[in-house]
VOROKOL-75777 format. One record per residue (C-alpha): x, z, y. Coordinates in nm, 3 decimals, m for minus. Layout:
+---------+---------+---------+
:      px :      pz :      py :
+---------+---------+---------+
:       X :       Z :       Y :
...
+---------+---------+---------+
END
This chain:
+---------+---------+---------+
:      px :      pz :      py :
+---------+---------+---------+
:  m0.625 :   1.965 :  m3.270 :
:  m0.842 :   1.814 :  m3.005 :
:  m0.702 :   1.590 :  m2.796 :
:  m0.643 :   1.601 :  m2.439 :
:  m0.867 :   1.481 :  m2.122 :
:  m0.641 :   1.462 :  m1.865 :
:  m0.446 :   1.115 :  m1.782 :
:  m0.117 :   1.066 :  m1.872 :
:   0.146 :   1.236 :  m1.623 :
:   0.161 :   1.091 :  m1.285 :
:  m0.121 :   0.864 :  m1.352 :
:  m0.462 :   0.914 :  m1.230 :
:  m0.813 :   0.823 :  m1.402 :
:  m1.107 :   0.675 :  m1.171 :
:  m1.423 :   0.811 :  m1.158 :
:  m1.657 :   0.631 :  m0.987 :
:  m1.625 :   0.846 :  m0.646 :
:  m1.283 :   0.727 :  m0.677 :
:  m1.345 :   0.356 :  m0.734 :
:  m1.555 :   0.360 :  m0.487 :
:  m1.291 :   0.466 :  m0.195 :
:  m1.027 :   0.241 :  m0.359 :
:  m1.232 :  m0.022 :  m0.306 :
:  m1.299 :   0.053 :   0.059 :
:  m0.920 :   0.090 :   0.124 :
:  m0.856 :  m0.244 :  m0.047 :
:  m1.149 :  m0.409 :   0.119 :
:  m0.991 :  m0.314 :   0.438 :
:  m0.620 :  m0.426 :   0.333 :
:  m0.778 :  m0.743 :   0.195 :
:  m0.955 :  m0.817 :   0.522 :
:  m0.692 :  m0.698 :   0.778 :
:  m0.378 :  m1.012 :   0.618 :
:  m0.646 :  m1.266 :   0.537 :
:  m0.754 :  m1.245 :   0.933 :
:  m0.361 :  m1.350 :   0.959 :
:  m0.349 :  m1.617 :   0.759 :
:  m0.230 :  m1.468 :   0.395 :
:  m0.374 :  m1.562 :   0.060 :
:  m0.387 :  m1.307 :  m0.235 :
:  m0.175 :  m1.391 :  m0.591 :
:  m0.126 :  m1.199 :  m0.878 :
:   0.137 :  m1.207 :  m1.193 :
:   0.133 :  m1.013 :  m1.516 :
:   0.276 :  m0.655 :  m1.512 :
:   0.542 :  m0.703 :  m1.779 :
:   0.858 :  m0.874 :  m1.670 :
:   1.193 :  m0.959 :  m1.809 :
:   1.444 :  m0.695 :  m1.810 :
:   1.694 :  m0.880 :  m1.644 :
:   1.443 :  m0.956 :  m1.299 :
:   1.544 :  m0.628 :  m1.180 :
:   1.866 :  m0.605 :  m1.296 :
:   1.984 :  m0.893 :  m1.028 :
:   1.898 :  m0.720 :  m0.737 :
:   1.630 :  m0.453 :  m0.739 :
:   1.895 :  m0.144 :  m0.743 :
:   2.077 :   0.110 :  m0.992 :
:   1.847 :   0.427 :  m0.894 :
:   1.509 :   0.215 :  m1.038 :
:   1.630 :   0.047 :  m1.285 :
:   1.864 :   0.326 :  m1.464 :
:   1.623 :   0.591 :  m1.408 :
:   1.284 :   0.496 :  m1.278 :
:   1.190 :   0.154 :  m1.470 :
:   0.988 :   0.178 :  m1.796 :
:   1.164 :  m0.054 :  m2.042 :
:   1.120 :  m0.131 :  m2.432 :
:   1.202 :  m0.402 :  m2.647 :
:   0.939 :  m0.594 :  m2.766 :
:   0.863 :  m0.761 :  m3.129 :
:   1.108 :  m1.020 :  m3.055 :
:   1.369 :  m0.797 :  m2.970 :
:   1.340 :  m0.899 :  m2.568 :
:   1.380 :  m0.627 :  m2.321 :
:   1.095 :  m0.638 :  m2.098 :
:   1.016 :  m0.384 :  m1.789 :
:   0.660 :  m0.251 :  m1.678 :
:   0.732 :  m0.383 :  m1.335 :
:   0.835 :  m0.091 :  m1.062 :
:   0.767 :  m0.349 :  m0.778 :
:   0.677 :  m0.670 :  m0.692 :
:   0.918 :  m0.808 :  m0.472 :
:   1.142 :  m1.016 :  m0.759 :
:   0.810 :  m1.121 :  m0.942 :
:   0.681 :  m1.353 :  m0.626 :
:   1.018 :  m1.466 :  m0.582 :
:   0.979 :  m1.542 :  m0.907 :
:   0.669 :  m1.750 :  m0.835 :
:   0.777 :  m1.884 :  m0.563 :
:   1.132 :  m2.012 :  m0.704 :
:   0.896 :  m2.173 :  m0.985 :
:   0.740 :  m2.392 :  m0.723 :
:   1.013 :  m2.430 :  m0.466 :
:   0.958 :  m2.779 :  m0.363 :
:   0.559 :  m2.820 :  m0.406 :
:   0.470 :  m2.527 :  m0.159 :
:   0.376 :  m2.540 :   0.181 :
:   0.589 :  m2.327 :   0.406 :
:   0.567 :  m2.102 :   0.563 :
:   0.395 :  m1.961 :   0.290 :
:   0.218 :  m1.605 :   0.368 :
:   0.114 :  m1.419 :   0.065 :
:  m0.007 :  m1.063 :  m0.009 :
:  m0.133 :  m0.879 :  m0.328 :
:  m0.240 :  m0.556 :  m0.430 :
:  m0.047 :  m0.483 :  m0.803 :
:  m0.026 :  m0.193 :  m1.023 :
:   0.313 :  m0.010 :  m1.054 :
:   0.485 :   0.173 :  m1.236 :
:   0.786 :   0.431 :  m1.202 :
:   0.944 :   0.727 :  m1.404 :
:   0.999 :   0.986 :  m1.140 :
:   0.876 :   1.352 :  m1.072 :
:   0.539 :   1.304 :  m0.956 :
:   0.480 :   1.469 :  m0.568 :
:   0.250 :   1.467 :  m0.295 :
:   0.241 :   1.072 :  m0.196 :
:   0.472 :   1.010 :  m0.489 :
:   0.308 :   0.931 :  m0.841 :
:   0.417 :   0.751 :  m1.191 :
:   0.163 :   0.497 :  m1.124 :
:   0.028 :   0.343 :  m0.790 :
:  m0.078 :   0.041 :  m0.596 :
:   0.076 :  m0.147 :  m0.359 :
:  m0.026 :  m0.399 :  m0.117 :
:   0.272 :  m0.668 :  m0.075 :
:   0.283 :  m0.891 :   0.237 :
:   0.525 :  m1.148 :   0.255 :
:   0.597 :  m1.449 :   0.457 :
:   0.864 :  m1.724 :   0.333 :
:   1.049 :  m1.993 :   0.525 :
:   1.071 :  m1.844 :   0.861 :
:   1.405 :  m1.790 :   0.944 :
:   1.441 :  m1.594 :   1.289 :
:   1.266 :  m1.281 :   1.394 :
:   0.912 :  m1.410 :   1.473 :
:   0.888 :  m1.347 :   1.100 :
:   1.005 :  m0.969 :   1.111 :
:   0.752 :  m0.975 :   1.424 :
:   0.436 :  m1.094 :   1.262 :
:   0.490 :  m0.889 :   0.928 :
:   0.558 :  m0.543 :   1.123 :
:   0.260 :  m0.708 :   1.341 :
:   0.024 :  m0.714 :   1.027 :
:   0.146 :  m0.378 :   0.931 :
:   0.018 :  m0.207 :   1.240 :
:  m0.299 :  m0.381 :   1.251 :
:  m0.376 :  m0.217 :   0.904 :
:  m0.318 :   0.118 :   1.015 :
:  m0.541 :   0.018 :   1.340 :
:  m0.841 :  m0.095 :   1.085 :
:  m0.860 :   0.226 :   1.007 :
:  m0.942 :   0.349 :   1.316 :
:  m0.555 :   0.502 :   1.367 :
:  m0.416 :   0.578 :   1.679 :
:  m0.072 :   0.440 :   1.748 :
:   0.084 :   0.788 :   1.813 :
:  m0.025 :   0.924 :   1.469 :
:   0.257 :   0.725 :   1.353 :
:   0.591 :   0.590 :   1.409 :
:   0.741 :   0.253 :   1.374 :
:   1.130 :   0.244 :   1.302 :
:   1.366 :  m0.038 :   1.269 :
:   1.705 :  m0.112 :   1.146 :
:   1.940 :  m0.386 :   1.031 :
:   2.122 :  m0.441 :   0.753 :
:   2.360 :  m0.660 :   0.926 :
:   2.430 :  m0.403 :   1.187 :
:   2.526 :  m0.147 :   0.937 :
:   2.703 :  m0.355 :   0.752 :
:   2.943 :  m0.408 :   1.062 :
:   2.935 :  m0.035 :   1.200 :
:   3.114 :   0.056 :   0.841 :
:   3.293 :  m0.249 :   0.781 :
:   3.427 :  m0.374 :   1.130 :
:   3.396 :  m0.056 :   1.304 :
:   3.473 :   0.202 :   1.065 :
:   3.699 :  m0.017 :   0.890 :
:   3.548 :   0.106 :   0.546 :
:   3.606 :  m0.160 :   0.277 :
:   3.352 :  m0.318 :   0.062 :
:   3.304 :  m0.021 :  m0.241 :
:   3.320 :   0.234 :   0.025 :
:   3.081 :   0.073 :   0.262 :
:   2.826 :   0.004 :   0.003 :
:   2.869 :   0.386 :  m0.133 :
:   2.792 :   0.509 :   0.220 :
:   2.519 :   0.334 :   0.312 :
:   2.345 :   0.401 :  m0.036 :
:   2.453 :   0.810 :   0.106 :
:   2.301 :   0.723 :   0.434 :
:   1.991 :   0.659 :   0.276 :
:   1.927 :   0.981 :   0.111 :
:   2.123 :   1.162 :   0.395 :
:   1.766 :   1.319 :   0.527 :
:   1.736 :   1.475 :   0.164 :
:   2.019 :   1.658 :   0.208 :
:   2.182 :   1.938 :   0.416 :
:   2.440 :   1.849 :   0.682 :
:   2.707 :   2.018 :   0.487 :
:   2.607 :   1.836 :   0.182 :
:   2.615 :   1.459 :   0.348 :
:   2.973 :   1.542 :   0.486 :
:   3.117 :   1.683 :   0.186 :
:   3.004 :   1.349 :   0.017 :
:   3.109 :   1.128 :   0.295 :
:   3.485 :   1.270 :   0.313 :
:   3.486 :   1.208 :  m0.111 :
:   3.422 :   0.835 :  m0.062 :
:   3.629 :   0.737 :   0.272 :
:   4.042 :   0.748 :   0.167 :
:   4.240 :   1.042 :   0.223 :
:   4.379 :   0.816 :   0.555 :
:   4.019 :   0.708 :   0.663 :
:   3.914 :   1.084 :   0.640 :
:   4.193 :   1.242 :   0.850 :
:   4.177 :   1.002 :   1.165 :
:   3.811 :   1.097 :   1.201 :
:   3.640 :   0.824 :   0.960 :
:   3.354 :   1.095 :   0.891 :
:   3.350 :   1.219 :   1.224 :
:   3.322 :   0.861 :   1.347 :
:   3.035 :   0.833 :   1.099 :
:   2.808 :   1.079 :   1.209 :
:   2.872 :   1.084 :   1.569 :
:   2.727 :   0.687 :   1.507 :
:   2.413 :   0.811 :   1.296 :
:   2.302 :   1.072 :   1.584 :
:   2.257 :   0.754 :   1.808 :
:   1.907 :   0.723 :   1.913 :
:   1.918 :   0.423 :   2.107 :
:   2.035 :   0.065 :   2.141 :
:   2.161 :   0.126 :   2.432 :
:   2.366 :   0.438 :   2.330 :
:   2.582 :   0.221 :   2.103 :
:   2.984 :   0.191 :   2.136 :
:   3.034 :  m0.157 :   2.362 :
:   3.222 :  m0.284 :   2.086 :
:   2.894 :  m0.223 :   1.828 :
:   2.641 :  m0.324 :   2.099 :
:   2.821 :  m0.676 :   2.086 :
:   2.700 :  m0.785 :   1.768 :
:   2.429 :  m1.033 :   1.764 :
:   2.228 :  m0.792 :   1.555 :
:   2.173 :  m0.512 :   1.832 :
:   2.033 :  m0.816 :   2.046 :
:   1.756 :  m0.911 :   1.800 :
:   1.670 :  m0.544 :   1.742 :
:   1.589 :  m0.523 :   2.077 :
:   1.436 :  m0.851 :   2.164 :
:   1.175 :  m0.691 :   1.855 :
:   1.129 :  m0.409 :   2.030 :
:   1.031 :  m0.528 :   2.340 :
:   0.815 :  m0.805 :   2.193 :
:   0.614 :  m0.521 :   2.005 :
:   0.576 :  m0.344 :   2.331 :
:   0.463 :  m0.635 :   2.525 :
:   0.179 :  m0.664 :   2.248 :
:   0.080 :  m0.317 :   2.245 :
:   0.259 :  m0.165 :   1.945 :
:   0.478 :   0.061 :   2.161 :
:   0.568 :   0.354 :   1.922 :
:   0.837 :   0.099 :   1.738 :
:   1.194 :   0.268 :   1.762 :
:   1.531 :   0.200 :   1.635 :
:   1.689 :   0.438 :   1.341 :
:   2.029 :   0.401 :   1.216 :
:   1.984 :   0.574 :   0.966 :
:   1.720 :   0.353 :   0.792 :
:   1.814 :   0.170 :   0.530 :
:   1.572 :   0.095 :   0.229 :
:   1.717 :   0.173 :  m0.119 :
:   1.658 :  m0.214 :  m0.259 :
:   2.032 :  m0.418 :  m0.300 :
:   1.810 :  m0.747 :  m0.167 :
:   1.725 :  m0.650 :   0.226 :
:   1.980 :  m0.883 :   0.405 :
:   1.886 :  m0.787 :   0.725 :
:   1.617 :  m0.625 :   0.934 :
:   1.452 :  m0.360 :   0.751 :
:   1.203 :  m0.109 :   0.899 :
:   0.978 :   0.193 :   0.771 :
:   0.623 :   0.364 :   0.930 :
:   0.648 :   0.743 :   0.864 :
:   0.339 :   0.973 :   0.922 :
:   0.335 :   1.162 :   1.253 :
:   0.123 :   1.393 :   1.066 :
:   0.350 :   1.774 :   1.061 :
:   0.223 :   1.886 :   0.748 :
:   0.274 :   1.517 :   0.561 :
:   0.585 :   1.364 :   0.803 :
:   0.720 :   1.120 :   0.602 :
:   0.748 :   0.768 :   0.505 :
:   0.459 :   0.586 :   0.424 :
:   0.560 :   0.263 :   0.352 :
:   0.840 :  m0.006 :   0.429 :
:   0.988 :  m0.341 :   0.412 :
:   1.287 :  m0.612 :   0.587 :
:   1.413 :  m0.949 :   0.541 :
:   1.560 :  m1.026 :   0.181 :
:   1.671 :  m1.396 :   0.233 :
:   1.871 :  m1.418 :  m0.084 :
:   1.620 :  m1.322 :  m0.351 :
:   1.476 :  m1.627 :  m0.451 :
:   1.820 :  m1.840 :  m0.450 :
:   1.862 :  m1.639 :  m0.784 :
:   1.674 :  m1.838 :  m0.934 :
:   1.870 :  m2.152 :  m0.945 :
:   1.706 :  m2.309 :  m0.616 :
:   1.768 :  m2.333 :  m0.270 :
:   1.721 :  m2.009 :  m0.099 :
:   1.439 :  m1.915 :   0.102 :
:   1.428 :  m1.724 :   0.418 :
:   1.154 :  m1.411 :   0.329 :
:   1.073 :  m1.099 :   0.503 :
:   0.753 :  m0.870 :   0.366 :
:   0.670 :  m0.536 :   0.279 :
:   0.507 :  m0.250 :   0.052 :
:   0.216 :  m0.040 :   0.137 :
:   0.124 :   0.248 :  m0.148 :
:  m0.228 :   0.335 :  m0.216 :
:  m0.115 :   0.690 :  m0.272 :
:   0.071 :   0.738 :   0.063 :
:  m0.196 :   0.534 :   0.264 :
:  m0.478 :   0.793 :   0.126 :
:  m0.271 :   1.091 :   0.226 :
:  m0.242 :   0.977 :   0.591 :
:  m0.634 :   0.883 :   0.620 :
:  m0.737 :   1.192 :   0.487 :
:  m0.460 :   1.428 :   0.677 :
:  m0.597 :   1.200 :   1.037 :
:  m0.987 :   1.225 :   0.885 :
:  m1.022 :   0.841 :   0.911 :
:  m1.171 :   0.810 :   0.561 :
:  m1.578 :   0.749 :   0.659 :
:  m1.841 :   0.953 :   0.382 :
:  m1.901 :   0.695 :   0.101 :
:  m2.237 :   0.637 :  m0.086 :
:  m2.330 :   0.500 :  m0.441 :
:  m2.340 :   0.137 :  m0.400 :
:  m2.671 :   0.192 :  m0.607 :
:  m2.988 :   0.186 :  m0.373 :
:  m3.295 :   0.242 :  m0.558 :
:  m3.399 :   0.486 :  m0.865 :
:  m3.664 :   0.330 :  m1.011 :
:  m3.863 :   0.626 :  m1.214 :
:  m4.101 :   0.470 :  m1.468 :
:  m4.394 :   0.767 :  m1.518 :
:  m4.480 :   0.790 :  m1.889 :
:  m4.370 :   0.421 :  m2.077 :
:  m4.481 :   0.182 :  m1.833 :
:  m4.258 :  m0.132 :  m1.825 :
:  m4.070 :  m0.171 :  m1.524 :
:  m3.774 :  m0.401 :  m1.631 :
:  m3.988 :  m0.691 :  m1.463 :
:  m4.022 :  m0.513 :  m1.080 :
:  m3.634 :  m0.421 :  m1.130 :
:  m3.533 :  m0.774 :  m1.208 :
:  m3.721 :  m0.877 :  m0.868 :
:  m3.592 :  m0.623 :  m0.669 :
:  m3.228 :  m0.707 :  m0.825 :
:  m3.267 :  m1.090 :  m0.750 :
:  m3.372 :  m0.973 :  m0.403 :
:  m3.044 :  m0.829 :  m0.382 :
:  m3.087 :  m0.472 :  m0.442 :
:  m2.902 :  m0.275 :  m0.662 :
:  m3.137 :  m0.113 :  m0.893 :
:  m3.109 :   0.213 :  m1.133 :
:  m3.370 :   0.245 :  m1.398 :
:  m3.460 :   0.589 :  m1.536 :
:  m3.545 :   0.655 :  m1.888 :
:  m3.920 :   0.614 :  m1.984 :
:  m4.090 :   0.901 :  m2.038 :
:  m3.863 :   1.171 :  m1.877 :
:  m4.034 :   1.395 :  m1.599 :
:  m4.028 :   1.298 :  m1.266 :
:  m3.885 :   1.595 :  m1.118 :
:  m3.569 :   1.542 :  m1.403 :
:  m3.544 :   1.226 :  m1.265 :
:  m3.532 :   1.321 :  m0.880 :
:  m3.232 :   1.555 :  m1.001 :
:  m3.014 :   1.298 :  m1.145 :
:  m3.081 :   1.047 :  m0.873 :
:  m3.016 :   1.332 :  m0.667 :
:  m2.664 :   1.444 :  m0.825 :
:  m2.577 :   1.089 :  m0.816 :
:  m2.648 :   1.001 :  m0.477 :
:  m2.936 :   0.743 :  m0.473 :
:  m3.147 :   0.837 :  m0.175 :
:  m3.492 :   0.637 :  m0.239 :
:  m3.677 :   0.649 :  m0.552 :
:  m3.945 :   0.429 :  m0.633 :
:  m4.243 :   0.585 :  m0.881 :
:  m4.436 :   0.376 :  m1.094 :
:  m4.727 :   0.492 :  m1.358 :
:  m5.022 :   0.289 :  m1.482 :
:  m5.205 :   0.315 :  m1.084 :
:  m4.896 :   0.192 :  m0.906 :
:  m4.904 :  m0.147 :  m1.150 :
:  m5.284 :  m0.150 :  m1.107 :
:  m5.306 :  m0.165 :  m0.753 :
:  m4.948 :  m0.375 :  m0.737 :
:  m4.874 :  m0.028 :  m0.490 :
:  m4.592 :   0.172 :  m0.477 :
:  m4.488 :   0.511 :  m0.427 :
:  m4.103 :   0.465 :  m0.242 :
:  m3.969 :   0.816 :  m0.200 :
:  m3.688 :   0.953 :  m0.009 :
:  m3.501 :   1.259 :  m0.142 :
:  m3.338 :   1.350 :   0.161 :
:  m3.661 :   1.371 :   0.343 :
:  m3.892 :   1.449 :   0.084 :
:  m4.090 :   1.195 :   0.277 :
:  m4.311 :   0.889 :   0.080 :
:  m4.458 :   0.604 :   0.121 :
:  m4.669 :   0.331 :  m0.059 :
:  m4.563 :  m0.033 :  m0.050 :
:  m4.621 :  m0.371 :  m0.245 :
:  m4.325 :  m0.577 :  m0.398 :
:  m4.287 :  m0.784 :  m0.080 :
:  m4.311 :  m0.481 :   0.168 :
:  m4.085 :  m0.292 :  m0.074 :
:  m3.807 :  m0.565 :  m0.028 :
:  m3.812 :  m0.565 :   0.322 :
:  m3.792 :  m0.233 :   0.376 :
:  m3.493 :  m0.204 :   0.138 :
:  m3.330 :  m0.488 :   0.282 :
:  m3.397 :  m0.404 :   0.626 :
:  m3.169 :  m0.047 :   0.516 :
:  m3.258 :   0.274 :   0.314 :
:  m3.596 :   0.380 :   0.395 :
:  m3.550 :   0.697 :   0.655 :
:  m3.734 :   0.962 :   0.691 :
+---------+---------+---------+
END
């Protein structure tokens, strides 16, 4: 039986067409944090078991994580996100870093889920996180980076939506206000955050099963929903605006506005699936009708790396996928036409040698394609054709005689003869036009 070509399910394979815009999108991602200040790290992509099993959620780990026991009978996880691995790193080193410490990287995941548009098995993420910053200028300057990666793409700001939450404010709206106690808080705010996945009918049916039979008939779930179809700060019960959290929220809001990024909002009913956010949490969904959804998402998780065994650390960052992030460029036509990275065919006529005029032009600094000896020269023009490389350069016995040569484009059909030195400076100076 022959085997099969296609990748394994929910992965995808590269071709080069595909490198080649993965590396522009994480040339751009690369470029956009370093301007503010973040330096790129990297750990392996097996982890301990027991890294996610602290904090990371039930959902992933029970149903999403690939895990297997190794030769020496430890259970290790393919890691689903990268969140506990640098505070991992960063617990490892808790007293020899220099805070604040602003890190970013660009890891391979992994998840077992249904594969969907902007969902896959296997993706990329960029990670941005800054540590040891504990009030809101942190929140500010990571939701700050965020946006400026969407704007490097040439994105306007009402092509998508900014919205913000805390975790602290929730926690009091079911606790304090709804007078939930700790299992039923926790089970409705894991219900909140799948509530847009689900009917109405469905959410309330759910809702009324968690709160007690006393909760539920003076108006617990009534109480709950009237709270989630609050659209504003300002629309919240006196008693809710009081909290200190409604105050930073809004302080946010209106520093983002002051700096330009005015299509930040507040949602209620945001609320990131992870067990670690502590706090602020927010989400930039795709204004895009025919893709309006989530594309990525992070918040404040202050408690993470005080797992391991050292003082905790005040940390706010978030996760970009590659997968979601291609979806909105190409639904908003911000992806730019991208060429071989090769620039010149050289096509050797009969068995001359060329390998020395291909070493200078490499060591010149352009990126050279030999063809096979021999082969015809209109053959040739047809795979540098099919493969993109514009110019050609033909030599044959004369062209080495005379030290001349024939630099043709295939787009115009137009040549022109050149020596080594004129040959460089043309390709140098750009792709010869027509």
């Amino acid at each position: 039986m022959a085997l099969q070509t296609q990748p394994y399910k929910g992965a995808r394979d590269f071709y080069p067409e595909d490198k080649r815009l993965q590396k522009y999108i994480f040339g751009k991602l690369r470029e956009t944090v370093e301007r503010f200040g973040y330096e790129e790290y990297d750990a392996p992509i097996l982890e301990p078991l027991d890294l996610y099993l602290a904090k990371t959620g039930e959902e992933i780990v029970n149903e999403q994580t690939y895990t297997f026991e190794d030769r020496g009978g430890r259970k290790v996880a393919i890691r689903p996100e990268m969140t506990p691995t640098v505070s991992r790193m960063v617990a490892g080193r808790r007293q020899e870093l220099a805070y604040p410490l602003r890190w970013y990287s660009i890891p391979n995941l992994w998840r077992y889920e249904r594969p969907q548009r902007g969902r896959l098995r296997e993706h990329w993420q960029l990670n941005v996180d800054i540590f040891g910053v504990a009030d809101t200028s942190a929140e500010f300057e990571i939701i700050s980076v965020a946006d400026a990666i969407y704007q490097s793409f040439g994105a306007k700001r009402d092509m998508y939506t900014i919205k913000l939450n805390s975790r602290k404010l929730v926690d009091f709206v079911l606790k304090d206000y709804l007078s939930l106690d700790e299992k039923a808080a926790q089970a409705i705010a894991k219900l909140i955050d799948r509530m847009h996945k689900m009917e109405r009918s469905e959410f309330v049916t759910k809702a009324d099963a968690i709160v007690s039979p006393e909760q539920k008939e003076n108006g617990a779930t009534e109480s709950l929903l009237n709270m989630l179809s609050i659209k504003k700060l300002a629309d919240l019960p006196a008693e809710v605006k009081s909290n200190p959290s409604v105050n930073e929220l809004q302080i946010m809001l209106t520093r983002l506005t002051d700096v330009g990024i005015g299509n930040a909002e507040f949602d209620i009913t945001l609320m990131r699936g992870f067990d670690y956010y502590t706090d602020v949490v927010f989400e930039i969904f795709d204004n895009n009708p025919e893709n309006n959804r989530s594309m990525m998402g992070g918040g404040r998780y202050d408690g993470l790396v005080g797992l391991f065994g050292v003082e905790p650390t005040p940390t706010v960052g978030f996760g970009l996928g590659d997968v979601t992030l291609q979806n909105f460029l190409e639904g908003h036509r911000l992806l730019p036409v991208l060429t071989t990275e090769t620039e010149l065919w050289v096509a050797p006529v009969g068995n001359v040698q060329v390998s020395e005029i291909a070493t200078e032009l490499r060591e010149s600094g352009v990126n050279v394609a030999v063809g096979v000896g021999g082969k015809k020269l209109g053959d040739q023009f047809k795979v540098a054709e099919k493969k993109g490389i514009l110019n050609v350069l033909i030599i044959g016995e004369n062209e080495l005689a005379e030290a001349k040569f024939t630099l043709k484009n295939l787009q115009t059909g137009k040549e022109n003869k050149h020596s080594l030195e004129q040959l460089i400076e043309v390709l140098k100076g750009g792709h010869q036009k027509g």
